[in-house]
C-alpha positions in Angstrom: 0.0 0.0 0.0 1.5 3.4 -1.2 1.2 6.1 2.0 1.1 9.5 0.8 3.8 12.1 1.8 2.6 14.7 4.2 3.5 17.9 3.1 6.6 19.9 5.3 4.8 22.6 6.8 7.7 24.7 7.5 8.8 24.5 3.6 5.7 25.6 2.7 5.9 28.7 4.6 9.4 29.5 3.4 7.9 29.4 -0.3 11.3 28.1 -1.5 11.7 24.6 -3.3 15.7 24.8 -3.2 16.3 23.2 0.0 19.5 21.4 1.6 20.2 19.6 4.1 23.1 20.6 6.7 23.5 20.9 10.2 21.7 24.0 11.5 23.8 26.6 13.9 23.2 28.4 17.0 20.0 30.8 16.3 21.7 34.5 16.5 20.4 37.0 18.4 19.0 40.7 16.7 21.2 42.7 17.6 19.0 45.5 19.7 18.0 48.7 18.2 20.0 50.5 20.9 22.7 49.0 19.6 22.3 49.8 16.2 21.4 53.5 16.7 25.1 53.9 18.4 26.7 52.4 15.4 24.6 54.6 13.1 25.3 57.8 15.4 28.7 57.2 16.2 31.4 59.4 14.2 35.2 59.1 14.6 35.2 62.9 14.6 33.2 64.8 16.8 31.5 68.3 15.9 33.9 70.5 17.9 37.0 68.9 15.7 35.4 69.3 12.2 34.5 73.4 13.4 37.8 73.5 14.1 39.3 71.8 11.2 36.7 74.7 9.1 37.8 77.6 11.2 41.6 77.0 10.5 41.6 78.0 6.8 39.4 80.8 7.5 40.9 82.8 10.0 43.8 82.3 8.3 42.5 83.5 4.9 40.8 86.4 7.3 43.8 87.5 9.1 45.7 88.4 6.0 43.2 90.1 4.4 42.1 92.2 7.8 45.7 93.0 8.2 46.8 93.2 4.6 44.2 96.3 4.4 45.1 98.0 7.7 48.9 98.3 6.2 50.0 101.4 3.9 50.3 101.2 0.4 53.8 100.4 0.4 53.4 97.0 2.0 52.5 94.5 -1.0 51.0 91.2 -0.6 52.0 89.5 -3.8 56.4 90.2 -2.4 55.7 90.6 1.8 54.9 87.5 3.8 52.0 87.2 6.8 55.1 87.3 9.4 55.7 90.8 7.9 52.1 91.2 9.0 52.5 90.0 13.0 56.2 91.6 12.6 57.5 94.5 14.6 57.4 96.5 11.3 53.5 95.9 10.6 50.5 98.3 11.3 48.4 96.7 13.9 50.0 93.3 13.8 48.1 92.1 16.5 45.5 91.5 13.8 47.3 88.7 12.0 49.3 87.7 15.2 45.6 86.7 16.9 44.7 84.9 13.6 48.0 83.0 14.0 47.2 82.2 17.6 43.8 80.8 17.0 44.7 78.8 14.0 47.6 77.2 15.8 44.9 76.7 18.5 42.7 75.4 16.0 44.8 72.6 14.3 45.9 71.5 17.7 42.6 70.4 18.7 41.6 69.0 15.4 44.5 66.9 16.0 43.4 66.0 19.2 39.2 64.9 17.3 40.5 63.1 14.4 40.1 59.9 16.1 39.5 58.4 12.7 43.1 58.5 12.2 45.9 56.7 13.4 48.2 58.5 16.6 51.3 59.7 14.3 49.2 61.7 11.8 47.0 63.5 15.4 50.4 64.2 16.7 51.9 65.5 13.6 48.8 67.8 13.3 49.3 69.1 17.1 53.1 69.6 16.2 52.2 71.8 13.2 49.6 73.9 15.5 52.5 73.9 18.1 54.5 75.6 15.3 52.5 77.9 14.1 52.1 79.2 17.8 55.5 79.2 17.5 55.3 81.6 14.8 53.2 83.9 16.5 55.4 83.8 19.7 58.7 84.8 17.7 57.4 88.3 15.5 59.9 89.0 12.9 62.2 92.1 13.6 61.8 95.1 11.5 65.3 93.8 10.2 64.8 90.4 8.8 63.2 87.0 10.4 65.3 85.5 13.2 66.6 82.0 13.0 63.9 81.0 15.8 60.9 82.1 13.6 62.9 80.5 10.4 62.2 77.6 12.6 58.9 77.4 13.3 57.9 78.4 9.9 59.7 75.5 8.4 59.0 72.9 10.7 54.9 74.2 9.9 55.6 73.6 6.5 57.2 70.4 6.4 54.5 69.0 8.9 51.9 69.7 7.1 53.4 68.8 3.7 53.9 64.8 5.0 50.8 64.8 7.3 48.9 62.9 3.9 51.0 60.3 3.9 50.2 59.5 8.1 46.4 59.6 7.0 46.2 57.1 4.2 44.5 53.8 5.5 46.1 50.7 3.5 42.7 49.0 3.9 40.2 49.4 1.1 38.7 53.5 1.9 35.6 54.1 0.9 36.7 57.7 0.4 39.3 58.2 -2.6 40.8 60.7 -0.4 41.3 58.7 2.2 43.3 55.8 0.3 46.7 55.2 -0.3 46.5 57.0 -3.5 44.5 60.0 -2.7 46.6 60.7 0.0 49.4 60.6 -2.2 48.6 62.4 -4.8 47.9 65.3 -1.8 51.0 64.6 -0.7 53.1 65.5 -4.1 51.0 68.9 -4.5 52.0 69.9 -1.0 55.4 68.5 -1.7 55.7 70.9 -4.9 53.9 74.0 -3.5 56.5 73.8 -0.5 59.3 73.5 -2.4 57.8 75.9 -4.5 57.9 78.4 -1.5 61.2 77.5 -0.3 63.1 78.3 -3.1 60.9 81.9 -3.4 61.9 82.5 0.3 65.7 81.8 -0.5 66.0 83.5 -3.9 63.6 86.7 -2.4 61.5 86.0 -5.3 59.1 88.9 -6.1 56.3 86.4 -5.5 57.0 85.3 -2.0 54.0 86.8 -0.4 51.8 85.2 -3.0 53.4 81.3 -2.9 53.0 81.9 0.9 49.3 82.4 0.8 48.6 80.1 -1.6 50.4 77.1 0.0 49.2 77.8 3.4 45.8 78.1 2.2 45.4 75.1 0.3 47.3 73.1 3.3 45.2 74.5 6.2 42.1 73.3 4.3 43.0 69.4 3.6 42.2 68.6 7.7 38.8 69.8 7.3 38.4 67.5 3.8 39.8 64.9 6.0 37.4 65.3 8.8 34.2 65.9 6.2 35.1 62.1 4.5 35.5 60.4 8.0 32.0 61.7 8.8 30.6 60.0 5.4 32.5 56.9 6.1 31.0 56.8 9.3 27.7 57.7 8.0 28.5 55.0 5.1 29.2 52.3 7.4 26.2 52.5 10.2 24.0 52.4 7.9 25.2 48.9 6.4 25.7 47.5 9.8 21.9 48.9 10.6 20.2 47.2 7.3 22.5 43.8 8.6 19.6 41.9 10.3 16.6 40.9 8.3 13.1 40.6 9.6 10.1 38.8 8.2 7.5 41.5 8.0 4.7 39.5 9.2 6.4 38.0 12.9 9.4 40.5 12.9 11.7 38.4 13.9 15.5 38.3 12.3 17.3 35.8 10.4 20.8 35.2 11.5 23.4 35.3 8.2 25.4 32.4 7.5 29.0 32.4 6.3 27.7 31.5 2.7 25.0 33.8 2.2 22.4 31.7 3.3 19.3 32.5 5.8 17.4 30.1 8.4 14.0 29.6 7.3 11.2 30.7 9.8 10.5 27.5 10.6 13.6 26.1 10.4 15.3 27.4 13.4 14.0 24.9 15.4 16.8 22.6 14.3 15.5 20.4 11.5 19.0 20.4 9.8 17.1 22.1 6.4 18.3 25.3 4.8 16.6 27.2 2.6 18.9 29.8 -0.6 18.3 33.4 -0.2 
């Protein structure tokens, strides 16, 4: 007599005819929504660091412009530096030696907020703030810059010409200008624009004033790109660990995701060794 076969009520529900048979893990736990709103919300750089990391660049561009028009006509931005600014020579140099103060201030605590970055390149960001209060602390003489300001001013421009290279992460970025080869290619424009301003400040080009602006410009403003793309990464990345667990929308309840891309059936987690394909 031929008994017929009683139909599997659990692979009915699942609505899947590919089936195998395995052994069936551990059930895993949802992970709970508390969870995943931290992972969502949390960013490796705080607000406070990315307004610092903005302000920077524009106090800096600020300072020489409010200064630049309190001097007389015969001081010329495109040949006189900002140091001839917070010199003893400049009119009101305590413009320009302020901005110096606060943007040294500034790029010392973004340095201390870019915790999406490893040590070195936070400490070589607080040692180029550290130099540029350095700057401000030594004013050039009406005579020339002394070798202490010389200092300072090249150690702020070296710092900042390698700090790319400390923030490139050799695991795949999902910002181009946080890879290996974004960060490089920053690194060689900062590498020519220095040189670049090195060799006007020891020939006395008739461009000096303008190389200086330019360089320090376009290198005070690459921390605050670097803070904005940790933010999306951030961003980025909750929201793939959020949309991780998947629920059935009529129980709610999750289905744990094997090594090979394969769910737990609803009701199939009680252990009945079958597996049904995503």
């Amino acid at each position: 007599m031929t008994l017929l076969a009683r139909p599997d009520p659990a692979r009915n529900r699942s609505g899947r005819d590919h089936v195998r048979s395995g052994p069936a893990p551990a059930s895993t736990e949802p992970v709970p929504a508390g969870r995943w709103r931290l992972l969502r919300d949390g960013r490796p750089v705080p607000d406070w660091a990315v307004g610092a990391a903005l302000l920077a660049p524009v106090v800096l561009v600020g300072g020489w412009l409010v200064a630049g028009a309190l001097q007389p006509a015969s001081y010329s931005p495109m040949r006189q530096t900002m140091s001839v600014l917070a010199g003893h020579s400049g009119t009101d140099r305590w413009v320009m030696t302020a901005a110096l103060l606060l943007v040294g201030g500034c790029q010392i605590a973004t340095g201390a907020g870019l915790t999406g970055v490893g040590m070195p390149a936070r400490i070589l960001l607080i040692l180029t703030g550290l130099s540029t209060l350095g700057i401000a602390a030594t004013p050039e003489p009406a005579t020339g810059p002394t070798s202490r300001h010389l200092a300072f001013a090249v150690s702020c421009v070296v710092t900042t010409a390698v700090w790319p290279v400390f923030v490139a992460r050799r695991a795949p970025a999902r910002s181009w200008i946080l890879g290996v080869y974004g960060c490089a290619t920053v690194t060689l424009v900062f590498a020519v624009l220095s040189c670049w301003l090195l060799i006007a400040a020891r020939d006395g080009s008739g461009d000096l004033g303008l190389v200086e602006r330019l360089t320090s410009a376009v290198q005070s403003l690459f921390p605050f790109v670097v803070a904005l793309a940790l933010r999306q990464t951030a961003r980025n990345t909750g929201h793939q660990r959020q949309r991780g667990p998947r629920a059935f929308p009529d129980t709610g309840r999750h289905l744990p995701r094997q090594a090979d891309g394969q769910f737990l059936a609803a009701g199939e987690r009680s252990g009945t060794g079958v597996w049904s394909r995503r």
